[in-house]
N, C-alpha and C positions, 0 to 999 in steps of 0.2 A: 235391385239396389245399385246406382249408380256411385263407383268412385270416383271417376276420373272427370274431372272438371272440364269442360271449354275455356278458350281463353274469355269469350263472351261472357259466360256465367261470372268469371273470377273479375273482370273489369266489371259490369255492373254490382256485384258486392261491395268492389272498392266506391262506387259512387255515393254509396249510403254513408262512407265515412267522411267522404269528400266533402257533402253539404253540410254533415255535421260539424266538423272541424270548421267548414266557412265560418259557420254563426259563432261557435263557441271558442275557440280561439279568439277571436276577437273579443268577445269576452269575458275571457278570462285573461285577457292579456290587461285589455281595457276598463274593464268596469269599475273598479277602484280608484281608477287616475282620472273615471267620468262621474264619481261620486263626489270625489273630493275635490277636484279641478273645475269640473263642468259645471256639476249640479249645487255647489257650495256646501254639499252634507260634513258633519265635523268626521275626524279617523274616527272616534271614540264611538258614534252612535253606525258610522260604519260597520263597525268593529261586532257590536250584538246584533246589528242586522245581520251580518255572516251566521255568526252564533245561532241567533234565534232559527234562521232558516234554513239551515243545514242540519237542527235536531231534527226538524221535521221532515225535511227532505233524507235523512238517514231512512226511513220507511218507505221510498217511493218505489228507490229500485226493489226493493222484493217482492212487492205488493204487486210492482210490474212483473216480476220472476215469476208471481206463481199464476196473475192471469195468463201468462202465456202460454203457462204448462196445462190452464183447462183449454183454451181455443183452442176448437176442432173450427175448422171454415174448409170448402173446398177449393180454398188457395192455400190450404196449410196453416200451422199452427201458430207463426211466427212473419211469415210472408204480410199478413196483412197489418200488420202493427208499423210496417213501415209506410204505407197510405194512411192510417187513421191520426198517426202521430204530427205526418208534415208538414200541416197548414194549423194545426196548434202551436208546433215550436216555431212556425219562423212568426206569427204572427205577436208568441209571446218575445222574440228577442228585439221585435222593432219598440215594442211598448216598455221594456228593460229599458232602450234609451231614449226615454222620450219622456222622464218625467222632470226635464229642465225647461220644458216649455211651461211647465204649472206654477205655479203661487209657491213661495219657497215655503210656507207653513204647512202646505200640504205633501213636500217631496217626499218629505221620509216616509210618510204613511204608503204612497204609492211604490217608493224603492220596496220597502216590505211586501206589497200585494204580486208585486212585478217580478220579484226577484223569484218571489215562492211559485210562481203561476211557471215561469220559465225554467226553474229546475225540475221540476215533477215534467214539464215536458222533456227535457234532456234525458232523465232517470226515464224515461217511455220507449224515448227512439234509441238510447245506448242499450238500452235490454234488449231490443229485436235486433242491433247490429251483432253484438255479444252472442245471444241466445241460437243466431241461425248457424252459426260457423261448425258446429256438430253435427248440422243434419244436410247442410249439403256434401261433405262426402266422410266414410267412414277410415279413409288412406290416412294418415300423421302426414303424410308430404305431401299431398294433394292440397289439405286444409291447411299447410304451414304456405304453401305457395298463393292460394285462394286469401289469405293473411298480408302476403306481403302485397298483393294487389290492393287491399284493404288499406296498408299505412302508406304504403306509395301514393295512393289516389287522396288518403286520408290527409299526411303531411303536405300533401299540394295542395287542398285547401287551405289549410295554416298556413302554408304559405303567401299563397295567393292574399289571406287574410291579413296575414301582419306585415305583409308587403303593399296592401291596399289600404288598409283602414284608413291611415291618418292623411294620405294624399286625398282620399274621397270626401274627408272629412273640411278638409279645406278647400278642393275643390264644388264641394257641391254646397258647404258654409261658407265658404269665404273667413270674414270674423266672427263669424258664428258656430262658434264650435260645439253647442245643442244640435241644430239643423243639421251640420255637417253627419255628426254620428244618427242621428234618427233616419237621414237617408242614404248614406252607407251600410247601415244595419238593416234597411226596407231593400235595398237593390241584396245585399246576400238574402235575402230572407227568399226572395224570390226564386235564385237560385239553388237553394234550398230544395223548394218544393217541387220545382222540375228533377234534382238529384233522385229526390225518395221514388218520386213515382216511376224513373227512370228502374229503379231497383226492383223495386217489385212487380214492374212488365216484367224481367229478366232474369231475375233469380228462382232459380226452384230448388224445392226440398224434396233432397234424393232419397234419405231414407222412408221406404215407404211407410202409408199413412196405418198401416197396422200394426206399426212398429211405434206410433206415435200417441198413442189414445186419450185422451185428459187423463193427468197424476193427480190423486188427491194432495191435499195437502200433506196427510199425516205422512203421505208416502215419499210426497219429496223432504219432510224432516227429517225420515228415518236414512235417505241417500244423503243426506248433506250432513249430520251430527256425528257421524263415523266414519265420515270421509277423510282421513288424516291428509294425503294430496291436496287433497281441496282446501283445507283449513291455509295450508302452507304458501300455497299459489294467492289464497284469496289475503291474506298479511302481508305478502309480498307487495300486490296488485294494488292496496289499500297504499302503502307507503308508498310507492315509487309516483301514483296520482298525487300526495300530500307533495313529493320532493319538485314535480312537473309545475303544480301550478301556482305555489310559491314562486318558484323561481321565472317562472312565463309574467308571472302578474307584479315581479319587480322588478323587469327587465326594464321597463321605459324610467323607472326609478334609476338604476344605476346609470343608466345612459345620461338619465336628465339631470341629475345633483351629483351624481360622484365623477360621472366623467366631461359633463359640463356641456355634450353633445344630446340633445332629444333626439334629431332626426334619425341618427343611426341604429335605434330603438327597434325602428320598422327594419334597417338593414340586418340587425343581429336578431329579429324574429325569422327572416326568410332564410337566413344560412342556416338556424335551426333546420328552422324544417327542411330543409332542401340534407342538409345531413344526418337528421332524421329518416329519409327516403332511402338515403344513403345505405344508412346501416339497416335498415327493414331486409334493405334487396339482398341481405346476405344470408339470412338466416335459412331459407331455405337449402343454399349448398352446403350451408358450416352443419346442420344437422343433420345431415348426410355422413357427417362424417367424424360429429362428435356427440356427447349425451348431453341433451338440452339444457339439463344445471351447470354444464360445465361452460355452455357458450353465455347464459347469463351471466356467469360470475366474471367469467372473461370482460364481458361488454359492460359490465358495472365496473369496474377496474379503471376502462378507460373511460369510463363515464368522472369517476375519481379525478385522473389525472387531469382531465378537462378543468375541471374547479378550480386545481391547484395555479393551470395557467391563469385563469380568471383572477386569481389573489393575487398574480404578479401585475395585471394588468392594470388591477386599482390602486395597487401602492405605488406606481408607474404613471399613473393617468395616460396609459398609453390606449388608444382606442383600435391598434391593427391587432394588440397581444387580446383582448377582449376578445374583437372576430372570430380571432385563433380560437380560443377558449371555450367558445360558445359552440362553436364547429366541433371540436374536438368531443367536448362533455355529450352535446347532442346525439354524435355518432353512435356513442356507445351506450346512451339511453335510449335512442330508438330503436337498436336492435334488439337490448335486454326488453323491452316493454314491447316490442313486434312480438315476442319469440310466447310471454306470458299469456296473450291469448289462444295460442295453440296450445299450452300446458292446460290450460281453463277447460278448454275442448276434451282435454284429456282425463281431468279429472270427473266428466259427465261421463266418459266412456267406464272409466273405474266402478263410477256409483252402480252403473247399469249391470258389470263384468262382477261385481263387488256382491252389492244388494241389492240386485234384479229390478231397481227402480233410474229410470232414464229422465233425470227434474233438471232440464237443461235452463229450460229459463231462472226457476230460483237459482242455479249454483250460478249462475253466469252473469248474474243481474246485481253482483253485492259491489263490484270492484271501484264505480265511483264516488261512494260515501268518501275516497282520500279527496277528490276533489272538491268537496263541500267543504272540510274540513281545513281544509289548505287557505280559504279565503280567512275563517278565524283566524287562525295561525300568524299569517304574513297582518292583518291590520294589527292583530295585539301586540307582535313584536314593533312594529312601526309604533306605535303606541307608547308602549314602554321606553322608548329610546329617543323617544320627544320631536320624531316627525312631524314637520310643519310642510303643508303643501305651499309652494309658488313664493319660497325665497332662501336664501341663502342656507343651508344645512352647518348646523352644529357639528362640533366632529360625534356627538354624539348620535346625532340623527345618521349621518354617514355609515357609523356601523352597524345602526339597524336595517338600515339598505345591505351592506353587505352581508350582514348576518342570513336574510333572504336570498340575497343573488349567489353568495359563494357557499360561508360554512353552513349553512343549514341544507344545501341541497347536497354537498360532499358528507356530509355526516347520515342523511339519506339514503343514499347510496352504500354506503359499507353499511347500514343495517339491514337492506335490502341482500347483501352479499352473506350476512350471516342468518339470515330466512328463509334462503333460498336454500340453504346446505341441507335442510329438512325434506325437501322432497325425493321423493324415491323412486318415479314412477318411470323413470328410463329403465330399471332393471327387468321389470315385470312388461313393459310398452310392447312386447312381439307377440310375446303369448296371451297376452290383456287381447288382443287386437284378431288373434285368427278366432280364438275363442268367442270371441262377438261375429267372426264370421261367419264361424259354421252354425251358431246360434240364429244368425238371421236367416243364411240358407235356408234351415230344418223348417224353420216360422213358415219364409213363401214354399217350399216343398208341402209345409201341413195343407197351407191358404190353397195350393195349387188343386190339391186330392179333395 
Protein backbone atom coordinates (compact mmCIF):
# COMPACT_ATOMS: atom_id res chain seq x y z
CA UNK A 1 0.00 0.00 0.00
CA UNK A 2 1.44 3.20 -1.26
CA UNK A 3 1.40 6.45 0.94
CA UNK A 4 3.32 8.75 -0.43
CA UNK A 5 2.10 10.51 -3.49
CA UNK A 6 4.35 11.72 -6.59
CA UNK A 7 4.05 15.17 -7.43
CA UNK A 8 2.75 13.67 -10.88
CA UNK A 9 -0.03 11.57 -9.22
CA UNK A 10 -1.05 14.81 -7.03
CA UNK A 11 -1.14 17.23 -10.30
CA UNK A 12 -3.05 14.96 -12.31
CA UNK A 13 -5.86 14.62 -9.41
CA UNK A 14 -5.89 18.24 -9.43
CA UNK A 15 -6.73 18.29 -13.28
CA UNK A 16 -9.99 16.29 -12.65
CA UNK A 17 -11.14 19.40 -10.66
CA UNK A 18 -9.73 21.73 -13.02
CA UNK A 19 -12.02 20.79 -15.89
CA UNK A 20 -14.65 20.54 -13.57
CA UNK A 21 -14.60 23.86 -12.12
CA UNK A 22 -14.02 25.04 -16.21
CA UNK A 23 -17.57 24.04 -16.87
CA UNK A 24 -19.23 24.64 -13.65
CA UNK A 25 -18.28 27.65 -12.37
CA UNK A 26 -19.33 29.19 -15.27
CA UNK A 27 -22.20 27.87 -14.58
CA UNK A 28 -23.11 28.64 -11.67
CA UNK A 29 -21.83 31.94 -11.83
CA UNK A 30 -23.81 32.32 -15.11
CA UNK A 31 -26.81 30.34 -15.67
CA UNK A 32 -29.34 32.59 -14.04
CA UNK A 33 -28.13 35.81 -15.63
CA UNK A 34 -28.40 33.48 -19.10
CA UNK A 35 -31.98 32.37 -18.06
CA UNK A 36 -33.06 35.47 -17.38
CA UNK A 37 -30.86 37.89 -19.48
CA UNK A 38 -30.26 35.60 -22.45
CA UNK A 39 -32.91 33.22 -22.85
CA UNK A 40 -35.86 35.62 -21.72
CA UNK A 41 -37.23 32.82 -18.87
CA UNK A 42 -39.23 34.84 -16.13
CA UNK A 43 -37.13 34.64 -12.09
CA UNK A 44 -40.44 33.08 -11.00
CA UNK A 45 -40.57 30.06 -13.37
CA UNK A 46 -36.59 30.20 -13.00
CA UNK A 47 -37.05 29.90 -9.68
CA UNK A 48 -39.21 26.08 -9.64
CA UNK A 49 -36.95 25.02 -12.29
CA UNK A 50 -34.14 25.22 -9.56
CA UNK A 51 -36.72 23.71 -7.25
CA UNK A 52 -38.01 21.05 -9.40
CA UNK A 53 -34.46 19.95 -10.30
CA UNK A 54 -32.41 19.78 -7.51
CA UNK A 55 -35.35 17.61 -5.61
CA UNK A 56 -34.34 15.20 -8.15
CA UNK A 57 -30.87 15.77 -8.40
CA UNK A 58 -30.77 15.44 -4.40
CA UNK A 59 -30.59 11.45 -5.25
CA UNK A 60 -27.87 11.58 -8.00
CA UNK A 61 -25.06 12.05 -5.82
CA UNK A 62 -25.64 8.86 -3.80
CA UNK A 63 -26.97 6.84 -6.28
CA UNK A 64 -23.50 7.75 -7.81
CA UNK A 65 -21.93 6.93 -4.00
CA UNK A 66 -23.05 3.58 -3.98
CA UNK A 67 -22.28 2.53 -7.77
CA UNK A 68 -18.91 3.27 -7.08
CA UNK A 69 -18.77 1.31 -3.96
CA UNK A 70 -19.91 -1.89 -6.16
CA UNK A 71 -17.28 -1.12 -9.27
CA UNK A 72 -14.75 -3.58 -9.24
CA UNK A 73 -12.90 -2.76 -13.04
CA UNK A 74 -9.11 -3.45 -13.41
CA UNK A 75 -8.46 0.14 -13.33
CA UNK A 76 -10.05 0.32 -9.97
CA UNK A 77 -13.11 1.29 -8.41
CA UNK A 78 -13.41 4.85 -8.83
CA UNK A 79 -10.62 5.60 -11.57
CA UNK A 80 -12.90 4.83 -14.30
CA UNK A 81 -15.96 7.10 -13.53
CA UNK A 82 -13.77 9.76 -14.51
CA UNK A 83 -13.49 8.49 -18.33
CA UNK A 84 -17.25 7.43 -18.42
CA UNK A 85 -18.41 10.68 -16.98
CA UNK A 86 -16.36 13.29 -19.37
CA UNK A 87 -17.81 13.45 -22.57
CA UNK A 88 -21.52 13.25 -21.01
CA UNK A 89 -20.89 16.31 -18.70
CA UNK A 90 -19.25 18.55 -21.14
CA UNK A 91 -21.58 17.59 -23.90
CA UNK A 92 -24.49 18.11 -21.29
CA UNK A 93 -23.01 21.93 -20.41
CA UNK A 94 -22.82 23.00 -24.12
CA UNK A 95 -26.67 22.07 -24.58
CA UNK A 96 -27.40 23.84 -20.76
CA UNK A 97 -26.67 26.83 -23.00
CA UNK A 98 -28.00 26.57 -26.07
CA UNK A 99 -31.50 26.56 -25.49
CA UNK A 100 -31.83 30.55 -26.67
CA UNK A 101 -31.34 29.39 -30.12
CA UNK A 102 -35.02 27.51 -29.84
CA UNK A 103 -38.54 28.90 -30.09
CA UNK A 104 -39.17 30.89 -26.86
CA UNK A 105 -42.45 28.52 -26.21
CA UNK A 106 -40.21 25.81 -26.06
CA UNK A 107 -37.20 27.20 -23.72
CA UNK A 108 -38.42 26.28 -20.50
CA UNK A 109 -39.16 22.85 -21.30
CA UNK A 110 -35.55 22.37 -22.56
CA UNK A 111 -33.93 24.63 -19.48
CA UNK A 112 -35.93 21.69 -17.45
CA UNK A 113 -34.45 18.60 -19.77
CA UNK A 114 -30.87 20.37 -19.86
CA UNK A 115 -30.57 21.42 -16.52
CA UNK A 116 -31.57 17.90 -15.08
CA UNK A 117 -29.29 16.00 -17.80
CA UNK A 118 -26.24 18.25 -16.68
CA UNK A 119 -26.62 17.94 -12.90
CA UNK A 120 -26.86 14.02 -12.59
CA UNK A 121 -23.65 14.50 -14.91
CA UNK A 122 -21.84 16.85 -12.36
CA UNK A 123 -23.42 14.65 -9.30
CA UNK A 124 -21.28 11.55 -11.50
CA UNK A 125 -17.97 13.33 -12.01
CA UNK A 126 -17.90 15.11 -8.37
CA UNK A 127 -18.55 11.59 -6.82
CA UNK A 128 -15.30 10.09 -8.50
CA UNK A 129 -13.42 13.53 -7.73
CA UNK A 130 -14.66 13.15 -3.90
CA UNK A 131 -14.68 9.30 -3.71
CA UNK A 132 -10.81 8.81 -5.06
CA UNK A 133 -9.16 11.12 -2.37
CA UNK A 134 -9.21 8.12 0.36
CA UNK A 135 -7.81 5.52 -1.77
CA UNK A 136 -4.94 7.16 -3.06
CA UNK A 137 -3.07 7.29 0.03
CA UNK A 138 -3.80 6.29 3.47
CA UNK A 139 -1.03 9.46 5.17
CA UNK A 140 -3.93 12.75 6.46
CA UNK A 141 -0.79 14.88 4.99
CA UNK A 142 -0.08 13.10 1.95
CA UNK A 143 -4.16 13.42 0.98
CA UNK A 144 -4.35 17.11 2.63
CA UNK A 145 -1.46 17.93 0.07
CA UNK A 146 -2.83 15.63 -2.95
CA UNK A 147 -6.22 18.20 -1.92
CA UNK A 148 -4.41 21.14 -2.22
CA UNK A 149 -3.14 20.33 -5.76
CA UNK A 150 -6.82 19.50 -6.35
CA UNK A 151 -8.22 23.21 -5.38
CA UNK A 152 -5.10 24.92 -6.70
CA UNK A 153 -5.58 23.33 -10.11
CA UNK A 154 -9.37 23.27 -9.25
CA UNK A 155 -9.63 27.32 -8.36
CA UNK A 156 -7.66 27.96 -11.71
CA UNK A 157 -10.24 26.63 -13.67
CA UNK A 158 -12.65 29.05 -11.99
CA UNK A 159 -10.56 31.22 -12.69
CA UNK A 160 -9.60 30.85 -15.90
CA UNK A 161 -13.61 30.34 -16.10
CA UNK A 162 -14.85 33.61 -14.68
CA UNK A 163 -12.06 35.42 -16.05
CA UNK A 164 -12.98 33.91 -19.65
CA UNK A 165 -16.62 33.49 -19.82
CA UNK A 166 -17.96 36.79 -20.64
CA UNK A 167 -14.97 38.01 -23.01
CA UNK A 168 -15.57 34.77 -25.10
CA UNK A 169 -18.96 35.35 -25.07
CA UNK A 170 -18.56 38.49 -26.91
CA UNK A 171 -15.77 37.69 -28.61
CA UNK A 172 -16.94 34.70 -30.32
CA UNK A 173 -21.04 36.58 -30.27
CA UNK A 174 -20.30 39.62 -30.87
CA UNK A 175 -24.19 40.94 -30.07
CA UNK A 176 -25.18 37.80 -29.81
CA UNK A 177 -25.00 36.74 -26.50
CA UNK A 178 -26.76 33.14 -27.18
CA UNK A 179 -23.88 32.14 -29.70
CA UNK A 180 -21.37 33.76 -27.60
CA UNK A 181 -22.09 31.42 -24.50
CA UNK A 182 -23.05 28.18 -26.43
CA UNK A 183 -19.35 28.55 -27.89
CA UNK A 184 -17.66 29.45 -24.76
CA UNK A 185 -19.26 26.68 -22.97
CA UNK A 186 -18.37 24.15 -26.34
CA UNK A 187 -14.56 25.35 -26.39
CA UNK A 188 -14.52 24.63 -22.02
CA UNK A 189 -16.32 21.49 -22.75
CA UNK A 190 -13.69 20.31 -24.70
CA UNK A 191 -11.14 21.06 -22.33
CA UNK A 192 -12.90 19.23 -20.16
CA UNK A 193 -12.57 16.07 -21.69
CA UNK A 194 -8.86 16.23 -22.42
CA UNK A 195 -8.68 17.30 -18.25
CA UNK A 196 -10.70 13.78 -17.32
CA UNK A 197 -8.91 11.66 -19.41
CA UNK A 198 -5.76 13.29 -18.49
CA UNK A 199 -6.67 12.05 -14.81
CA UNK A 200 -7.32 8.74 -15.22
CA UNK A 201 -4.02 7.97 -17.68
CA UNK A 202 -2.47 9.33 -14.14
CA UNK A 203 -3.90 8.70 -11.19
CA UNK A 204 -3.90 5.32 -9.30
CA UNK A 205 -5.55 3.85 -6.40
CA UNK A 206 -3.07 2.95 -3.84
CA UNK A 207 -4.94 1.12 -1.43
CA UNK A 208 -4.86 -2.20 -2.71
CA UNK A 209 -7.72 -3.80 -4.56
CA UNK A 210 -8.31 -6.32 -1.65
CA UNK A 211 -8.75 -3.81 0.47
CA UNK A 212 -11.46 -2.63 -1.92
CA UNK A 213 -14.18 -5.32 -2.89
CA UNK A 214 -17.85 -4.06 -3.68
CA UNK A 215 -19.85 -2.87 -0.33
CA UNK A 216 -23.14 -3.83 -0.25
CA UNK A 217 -25.57 -1.36 0.29
CA UNK A 218 -26.93 -2.46 3.60
CA UNK A 219 -23.06 -2.23 4.57
CA UNK A 220 -22.39 1.23 3.44
CA UNK A 221 -25.77 2.33 5.55
CA UNK A 222 -24.65 0.63 8.46
CA UNK A 223 -20.92 2.89 8.13
CA UNK A 224 -22.75 6.04 7.25
CA UNK A 225 -26.00 6.04 10.07
CA UNK A 226 -23.52 5.99 12.95
CA UNK A 227 -21.03 7.71 11.72
CA UNK A 228 -21.33 10.90 13.94
CA UNK A 229 -18.00 12.66 11.95
CA UNK A 230 -19.48 12.15 8.93
CA UNK A 231 -22.88 13.55 9.76
CA UNK A 232 -20.90 16.77 11.10
CA UNK A 233 -18.51 17.23 7.98
CA UNK A 234 -21.36 16.30 5.72
CA UNK A 235 -23.92 19.63 7.31
CA UNK A 236 -21.05 21.47 7.25
CA UNK A 237 -20.06 20.58 3.48
CA UNK A 238 -23.90 20.93 2.52
CA UNK A 239 -24.04 24.65 3.82
CA UNK A 240 -20.73 26.09 3.03
CA UNK A 241 -21.80 24.64 -1.07
CA UNK A 242 -25.51 26.64 -0.33
CA UNK A 243 -23.23 29.92 1.05
CA UNK A 244 -20.55 29.37 -2.41
CA UNK A 245 -23.05 29.35 -4.96
CA UNK A 246 -25.39 31.93 -3.73
CA UNK A 247 -22.98 34.18 -3.52
CA UNK A 248 -20.69 33.01 -7.02
CA UNK A 249 -24.31 33.21 -8.75
CA UNK A 250 -24.91 36.89 -7.53
CA UNK A 251 -21.85 38.10 -7.95
CA UNK A 252 -22.51 39.54 -11.72
CA UNK A 253 -25.84 40.90 -9.88
CA UNK A 254 -24.05 43.08 -7.50
CA UNK A 255 -21.52 44.20 -9.81
CA UNK A 256 -24.19 44.86 -12.43
CA UNK A 257 -27.21 46.79 -10.35
CA UNK A 258 -25.68 47.82 -7.10
CA UNK A 259 -22.44 48.80 -8.18
CA UNK A 260 -23.33 49.90 -11.72
CA UNK A 261 -20.09 48.08 -13.10
CA UNK A 262 -20.81 44.49 -15.05
CA UNK A 263 -17.51 44.04 -16.28
CA UNK A 264 -15.70 43.77 -12.94
CA UNK A 265 -17.96 40.68 -12.41
CA UNK A 266 -15.43 38.63 -14.34
CA UNK A 267 -12.71 40.68 -12.44
CA UNK A 268 -14.06 39.93 -8.77
CA UNK A 269 -14.73 36.11 -9.96
CA UNK A 270 -10.86 35.68 -10.81
CA UNK A 271 -9.50 37.25 -7.47
CA UNK A 272 -11.84 34.72 -5.89
CA UNK A 273 -10.43 32.26 -7.21
CA UNK A 274 -7.05 33.19 -7.47
CA UNK A 275 -7.57 33.62 -3.47
CA UNK A 276 -9.21 30.67 -3.22
CA UNK A 277 -5.88 29.01 -4.49
CA UNK A 278 -4.40 31.10 -2.09
CA UNK A 279 -5.85 29.89 0.97
CA UNK A 280 -5.93 26.06 -0.37
CA UNK A 281 -2.10 26.32 -0.45
CA UNK A 282 -2.11 26.75 3.31
CA UNK A 283 -3.73 24.03 4.73
CA UNK A 284 -1.50 21.62 4.41
CA UNK A 285 1.36 23.46 6.56
CA UNK A 286 -1.45 25.04 9.13
CA UNK A 287 -2.38 21.13 9.85
CA UNK A 288 0.90 20.38 10.59
CA UNK A 289 0.55 22.38 13.24
CA UNK A 290 -2.93 22.74 14.42
CA UNK A 291 -6.28 20.37 14.77
CA UNK A 292 -8.13 20.64 11.64
CA UNK A 293 -11.52 22.19 13.49
CA UNK A 294 -9.54 24.56 14.74
CA UNK A 295 -7.97 26.02 11.14
CA UNK A 296 -11.73 25.82 9.79
CA UNK A 297 -13.09 27.86 12.29
CA UNK A 298 -10.20 30.18 11.99
CA UNK A 299 -10.73 30.47 7.98
CA UNK A 300 -14.48 30.83 8.46
CA UNK A 301 -13.85 33.88 10.64
CA UNK A 302 -12.03 35.55 8.09
CA UNK A 303 -14.27 34.34 5.65
CA UNK A 304 -16.86 36.45 8.09
CA UNK A 305 -14.74 39.49 7.99
CA UNK A 306 -14.60 39.46 4.20
CA UNK A 307 -18.49 40.06 3.93
CA UNK A 308 -18.41 42.64 6.44
CA UNK A 309 -15.92 44.54 3.94
CA UNK A 310 -18.27 43.82 1.18
CA UNK A 311 -21.34 45.63 3.27
CA UNK A 312 -18.94 48.60 3.36
CA UNK A 313 -18.27 48.46 -0.21
CA UNK A 314 -22.13 48.66 -1.08
CA UNK A 315 -23.11 51.36 1.11
CA UNK A 316 -19.99 53.07 -0.45
CA UNK A 317 -20.51 52.13 -4.06
CA UNK A 318 -16.96 51.80 -3.89
CA UNK A 319 -15.76 48.98 -6.32
CA UNK A 320 -11.69 48.72 -4.98
CA UNK A 321 -13.39 47.98 -1.28
CA UNK A 322 -15.68 45.18 -3.10
CA UNK A 323 -12.16 43.70 -4.69
CA UNK A 324 -10.88 43.90 -1.29
CA UNK A 325 -13.83 42.01 0.10
CA UNK A 326 -14.10 39.42 -2.31
CA UNK A 327 -10.36 38.65 -1.93
CA UNK A 328 -10.47 38.64 1.69
CA UNK A 329 -14.11 36.42 2.25
CA UNK A 330 -12.61 34.03 -0.57
CA UNK A 331 -9.30 33.54 1.25
CA UNK A 332 -10.80 32.22 4.04
CA UNK A 333 -13.42 30.19 2.28
CA UNK A 334 -11.06 28.38 0.34
CA UNK A 335 -9.11 27.09 2.87
CA UNK A 336 -12.07 26.15 5.32
CA UNK A 337 -13.85 24.27 2.14
CA UNK A 338 -9.95 22.92 0.96
CA UNK A 339 -9.40 21.66 4.40
CA UNK A 340 -13.37 19.69 4.52
CA UNK A 341 -12.50 17.43 1.98
CA UNK A 342 -9.57 15.95 3.75
CA UNK A 343 -12.12 15.78 6.97
CA UNK A 344 -14.55 13.71 4.46
CA UNK A 345 -11.51 11.30 3.75
CA UNK A 346 -11.45 11.07 7.21
CA UNK A 347 -14.46 10.32 8.13
CA UNK A 348 -14.36 6.96 5.34
CA UNK A 349 -11.25 6.08 7.45
CA UNK A 350 -13.55 6.27 10.83
CA UNK A 351 -16.43 4.22 9.23
CA UNK A 352 -13.81 1.50 8.24
CA UNK A 353 -11.55 1.98 11.94
CA UNK A 354 -15.23 2.35 13.41
CA UNK A 355 -17.55 -0.32 11.66
CA UNK A 356 -15.24 -2.47 9.68
CA UNK A 357 -17.15 -1.13 6.64
CA UNK A 358 -14.89 1.20 4.03
CA UNK A 359 -18.39 2.98 1.60
CA UNK A 360 -16.10 5.73 0.33
CA UNK A 361 -18.25 6.64 -2.47
CA UNK A 362 -21.74 6.98 -0.62
CA UNK A 363 -20.07 9.01 2.42
CA UNK A 364 -18.27 11.16 -0.17
CA UNK A 365 -20.84 11.58 -2.80
CA UNK A 366 -23.58 13.62 -0.37
CA UNK A 367 -21.79 17.16 -0.10
CA UNK A 368 -23.27 18.81 -3.29
CA UNK A 369 -26.97 18.67 -2.77
CA UNK A 370 -25.87 22.51 -0.92
CA UNK A 371 -25.20 23.31 -4.48
CA UNK A 372 -28.57 22.45 -5.96
CA UNK A 373 -30.12 23.86 -3.40
CA UNK A 374 -28.32 27.32 -3.51
CA UNK A 375 -29.80 28.05 -7.01
CA UNK A 376 -33.58 27.86 -5.17
CA UNK A 377 -32.50 29.92 -2.50
CA UNK A 378 -30.74 32.96 -4.31
CA UNK A 379 -33.95 33.01 -7.31
CA UNK A 380 -36.69 32.89 -4.52
CA UNK A 381 -34.98 35.57 -2.40
CA UNK A 382 -34.56 37.72 -5.86
CA UNK A 383 -38.15 36.85 -6.19
CA UNK A 384 -39.34 38.08 -3.19
CA UNK A 385 -37.57 41.45 -3.20
CA UNK A 386 -39.02 42.23 -6.82
CA UNK A 387 -35.91 41.68 -9.00
CA UNK A 388 -36.40 42.81 -12.26
CA UNK A 389 -33.61 41.78 -14.94
CA UNK A 390 -32.22 44.68 -17.42
CA UNK A 391 -33.33 47.90 -15.62
CA UNK A 392 -32.86 50.15 -12.99
CA UNK A 393 -33.34 48.25 -9.40
CA UNK A 394 -35.65 49.32 -6.60
CA UNK A 395 -33.96 49.93 -3.49
CA UNK A 396 -35.91 46.98 -2.82
CA UNK A 397 -34.48 44.84 -5.48
CA UNK A 398 -31.02 46.08 -4.31
CA UNK A 399 -31.29 44.37 -0.99
CA UNK A 400 -32.26 41.15 -2.41
CA UNK A 401 -28.95 41.45 -4.30
CA UNK A 402 -27.29 42.07 -1.27
CA UNK A 403 -29.01 39.82 0.83
CA UNK A 404 -27.25 37.10 -1.61
CA UNK A 405 -23.90 38.73 -2.07
CA UNK A 406 -23.20 39.96 1.59
CA UNK A 407 -25.67 38.89 4.63
CA UNK A 408 -26.69 35.52 3.44
CA UNK A 409 -23.21 34.19 2.71
CA UNK A 410 -21.82 35.91 6.38
CA UNK A 411 -24.71 34.30 8.16
CA UNK A 412 -23.45 31.01 6.32
CA UNK A 413 -20.49 31.18 7.42
CA UNK A 414 -20.95 31.49 11.32
CA UNK A 415 -23.34 28.46 10.97
CA UNK A 416 -20.80 26.68 9.40
CA UNK A 417 -18.41 27.76 12.47
CA UNK A 418 -21.10 26.47 14.82
CA UNK A 419 -21.12 22.91 12.86
CA UNK A 420 -18.06 22.38 12.74
CA UNK A 421 -17.51 22.63 16.61
CA UNK A 422 -19.23 19.05 16.56
CA UNK A 423 -16.54 17.12 14.99
CA UNK A 424 -14.03 15.30 17.04
CA UNK A 425 -12.04 13.44 14.84
CA UNK A 426 -8.61 15.32 15.57
CA UNK A 427 -8.50 13.60 18.89
CA UNK A 428 -8.77 10.02 17.95
CA UNK A 429 -6.86 11.02 13.95
CA UNK A 430 -3.26 9.07 15.17
CA UNK A 431 -4.61 6.11 16.57
CA UNK A 432 -7.75 5.87 14.11
CA UNK A 433 -4.72 5.93 11.58
CA UNK A 434 -1.84 3.35 12.74
CA UNK A 435 -4.73 1.06 13.68
CA UNK A 436 -5.79 1.02 9.89
CA UNK A 437 -2.17 0.41 9.37
CA UNK A 438 -1.38 -2.42 11.11
CA UNK A 439 -4.80 -3.63 10.03
CA UNK A 440 -3.88 -3.42 6.37
CA UNK A 441 -0.27 -4.87 6.91
CA UNK A 442 -1.90 -8.11 8.67
CA UNK A 443 -4.51 -8.28 5.28
CA UNK A 444 -1.13 -8.25 2.70
CA UNK A 445 0.86 -10.33 5.40
CA UNK A 446 -2.51 -12.96 5.21
CA UNK A 447 -2.70 -12.31 1.05
CA UNK A 448 1.18 -12.80 0.96
CA UNK A 449 1.09 -16.58 3.07
Amino acid sequence: MENKLTTANKVAYGFSDFGNNLVFVAATNYLMFYYTDVAGLSLAATGILFLIVRIFDAFAGPIFGILVDKTQTRFGKVRPWFLWMAVPYAISAVLLFSIAFFPAGSRLTLAYITYAVFTVCFAGLGTAINAILPSLSADPNERASANMFRNVLGQAGGLISGLAILPLVSMLGGTNNAKGFAMGMGLFAVILVIAEVFTFINVRENITPEQEKPVPLHDSIKALLPNGPWWTIIITNIIIFIGVVVKNSSTVYFFKYVLHNEGMSAIANSVSSLAMIVGAITIPFLIKKYPMRTVVIANLLVAILGQGVLLVAAQTASVGSAILGVAVSAFGLGAAQSLMFVMTAETVDYGEWRFGVRAQGLLTSVSAIGAGLAGVINSEILARFHFVPNVTQTASGIMGINICFIYGPALIDALCVISILFYGLDKVSAKMHADLMAKRESEMNEGAI
